[in-house]
N, C-alpha and C positions, 0 to 999 in steps of 0.2 A: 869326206868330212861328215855324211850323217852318219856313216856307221856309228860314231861315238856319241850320235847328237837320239837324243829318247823323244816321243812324240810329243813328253810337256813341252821339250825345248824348241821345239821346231811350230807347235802353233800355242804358245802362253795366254793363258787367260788370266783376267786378275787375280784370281786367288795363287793362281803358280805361280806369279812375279811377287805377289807377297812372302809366300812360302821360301823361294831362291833369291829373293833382294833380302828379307828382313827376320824372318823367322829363324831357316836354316843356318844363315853364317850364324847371329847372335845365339843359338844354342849348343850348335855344332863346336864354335870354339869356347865356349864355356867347360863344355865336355871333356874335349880334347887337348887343350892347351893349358886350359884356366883349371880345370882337373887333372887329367893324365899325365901331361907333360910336367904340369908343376909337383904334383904328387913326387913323382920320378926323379923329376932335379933335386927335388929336398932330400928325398931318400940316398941319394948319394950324386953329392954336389960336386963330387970331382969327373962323374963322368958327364960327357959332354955328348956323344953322338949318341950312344940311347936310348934318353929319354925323345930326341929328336926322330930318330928311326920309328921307334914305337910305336910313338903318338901320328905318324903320316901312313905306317901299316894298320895303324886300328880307325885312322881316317876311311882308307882304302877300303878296308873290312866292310863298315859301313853304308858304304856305298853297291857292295855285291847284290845287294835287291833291284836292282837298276840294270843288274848285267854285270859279268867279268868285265865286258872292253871297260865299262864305264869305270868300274873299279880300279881297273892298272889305269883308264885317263885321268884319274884324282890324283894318284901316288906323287907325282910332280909338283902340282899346287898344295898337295899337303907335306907335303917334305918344306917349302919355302913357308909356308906359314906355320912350321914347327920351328923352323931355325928363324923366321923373324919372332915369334913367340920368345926362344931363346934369346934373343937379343934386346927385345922390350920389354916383356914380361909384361906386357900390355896383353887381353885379350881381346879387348875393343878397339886397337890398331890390328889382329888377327881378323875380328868380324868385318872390319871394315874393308880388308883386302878383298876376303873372301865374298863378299857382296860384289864387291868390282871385278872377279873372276866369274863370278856367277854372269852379272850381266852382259860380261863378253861371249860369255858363252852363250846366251840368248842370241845376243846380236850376231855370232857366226850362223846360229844354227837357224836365224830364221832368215837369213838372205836366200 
Protein backbone atom coordinates (compact mmCIF):
# COMPACT_ATOMS: atom_id res chain seq x y z
CA UNK A 1 0.00 0.00 0.00
CA UNK A 2 2.84 2.64 0.35
CA UNK A 3 4.08 2.27 -2.81
CA UNK A 4 0.98 4.64 -3.95
CA UNK A 5 1.09 6.39 -0.60
CA UNK A 6 3.91 9.88 -1.27
CA UNK A 7 5.69 10.97 2.15
CA UNK A 8 3.13 13.98 2.54
CA UNK A 9 0.61 11.21 3.05
CA UNK A 10 2.21 9.00 5.26
CA UNK A 11 3.40 11.76 7.76
CA UNK A 12 0.71 15.14 7.21
CA UNK A 13 1.32 18.16 8.72
CA UNK A 14 -1.00 21.05 8.85
CA UNK A 15 -0.41 22.77 6.00
CA UNK A 16 -0.73 19.29 3.78
CA UNK A 17 -4.13 18.35 5.36
CA UNK A 18 -5.15 22.00 4.42
CA UNK A 19 -3.75 21.68 1.02
CA UNK A 20 -5.56 17.75 0.38
CA UNK A 21 -8.76 18.43 2.70
CA UNK A 22 -9.45 22.07 1.32
CA UNK A 23 -7.43 23.73 -1.16
CA UNK A 24 -6.88 20.94 -3.74
CA UNK A 25 -10.32 19.31 -4.14
CA UNK A 26 -12.11 23.08 -4.19
CA UNK A 27 -9.59 23.99 -7.05
CA UNK A 28 -8.84 20.89 -8.62
CA UNK A 29 -12.66 20.51 -9.36
CA UNK A 30 -13.25 23.96 -10.48
CA UNK A 31 -10.58 23.19 -12.96
CA UNK A 32 -11.63 20.19 -14.02
CA UNK A 33 -15.27 19.49 -13.83
CA UNK A 34 -16.55 23.23 -13.35
CA UNK A 35 -14.05 24.10 -16.42
CA UNK A 36 -13.16 21.06 -18.50
CA UNK A 37 -15.70 18.87 -18.27
CA UNK A 38 -18.41 21.63 -18.59
CA UNK A 39 -16.66 23.39 -21.26
CA UNK A 40 -16.79 19.76 -23.26
CA UNK A 41 -20.51 19.02 -22.31
CA UNK A 42 -21.55 22.40 -23.79
CA UNK A 43 -19.53 21.97 -26.81
CA UNK A 44 -21.33 18.99 -27.83
CA UNK A 45 -24.06 18.03 -25.39
CA UNK A 46 -24.88 14.80 -27.22
CA UNK A 47 -21.62 13.19 -26.32
CA UNK A 48 -21.74 11.73 -23.18
CA UNK A 49 -18.32 9.61 -22.40
CA UNK A 50 -15.79 12.34 -23.49
CA UNK A 51 -16.11 15.05 -21.86
CA UNK A 52 -16.06 12.26 -18.81
CA UNK A 53 -12.88 10.45 -20.09
CA UNK A 54 -11.18 13.66 -20.57
CA UNK A 55 -11.71 15.54 -17.81
CA UNK A 56 -10.30 12.01 -15.36
CA UNK A 57 -7.21 11.76 -18.02
CA UNK A 58 -6.38 15.47 -17.52
CA UNK A 59 -7.07 14.71 -13.78
CA UNK A 60 -4.55 11.93 -13.93
CA UNK A 61 -2.09 14.29 -16.12
CA UNK A 62 -2.00 16.39 -13.28
CA UNK A 63 -1.12 14.40 -10.78
CA UNK A 64 2.30 12.95 -12.89
CA UNK A 65 4.47 15.37 -10.45
CA UNK A 66 3.73 12.97 -7.61
CA UNK A 67 4.82 9.86 -9.75
CA UNK A 68 3.24 7.68 -12.69
CA UNK A 69 1.90 4.99 -9.85
CA UNK A 70 0.32 7.99 -8.30
CA UNK A 71 -1.17 9.26 -11.55
CA UNK A 72 -2.65 5.83 -12.86
CA UNK A 73 -4.05 5.75 -8.69
CA UNK A 74 -6.26 9.03 -9.43
CA UNK A 75 -7.53 7.73 -12.86
CA UNK A 76 -10.35 5.77 -10.86
CA UNK A 77 -11.36 8.62 -8.35
CA UNK A 78 -11.39 10.90 -11.26
CA UNK A 79 -13.17 9.02 -13.62
CA UNK A 80 -16.19 8.84 -10.54
CA UNK A 81 -16.00 12.35 -9.94
CA UNK A 82 -16.32 13.24 -13.68
CA UNK A 83 -19.44 10.99 -14.14
CA UNK A 84 -20.88 12.23 -10.65
CA UNK A 85 -19.94 15.86 -12.06
CA UNK A 86 -22.05 14.46 -15.05
CA UNK A 87 -24.79 13.78 -13.21
CA UNK A 88 -24.94 16.93 -10.80
CA UNK A 89 -23.34 19.40 -12.42
CA UNK A 90 -22.41 20.33 -9.03
CA UNK A 91 -18.82 21.18 -8.50
CA UNK A 92 -19.07 21.53 -4.96
CA UNK A 93 -20.77 17.96 -4.46
CA UNK A 94 -17.22 17.12 -6.85
CA UNK A 95 -14.96 19.07 -4.18
CA UNK A 96 -16.71 17.52 -1.61
CA UNK A 97 -16.16 13.83 -2.54
CA UNK A 98 -12.91 14.53 -3.41
CA UNK A 99 -11.85 15.90 0.16
CA UNK A 100 -13.42 12.52 1.39
CA UNK A 101 -11.13 10.69 -1.00
CA UNK A 102 -8.36 12.78 0.01
CA UNK A 103 -8.85 12.04 3.58
CA UNK A 104 -9.14 8.23 3.18
CA UNK A 105 -6.28 8.29 1.60
CA UNK A 106 -4.40 10.04 4.66
CA UNK A 107 -6.04 7.65 6.81
CA UNK A 108 -4.73 4.51 4.75
CA UNK A 109 -1.40 5.79 4.32
CA UNK A 110 -0.81 6.76 7.83
CA UNK A 111 -1.68 3.60 9.57
Amino acid sequence: MTYFCSTQLLAPDFAVCLRLLLLSPALEECVFRAGLQEWMMRQRPSARSGPVLMSAAAFGLLHLGSGWQHALAVLAPGLALALLYQRSRSWTWCALAHSAMNAFAISVCGL
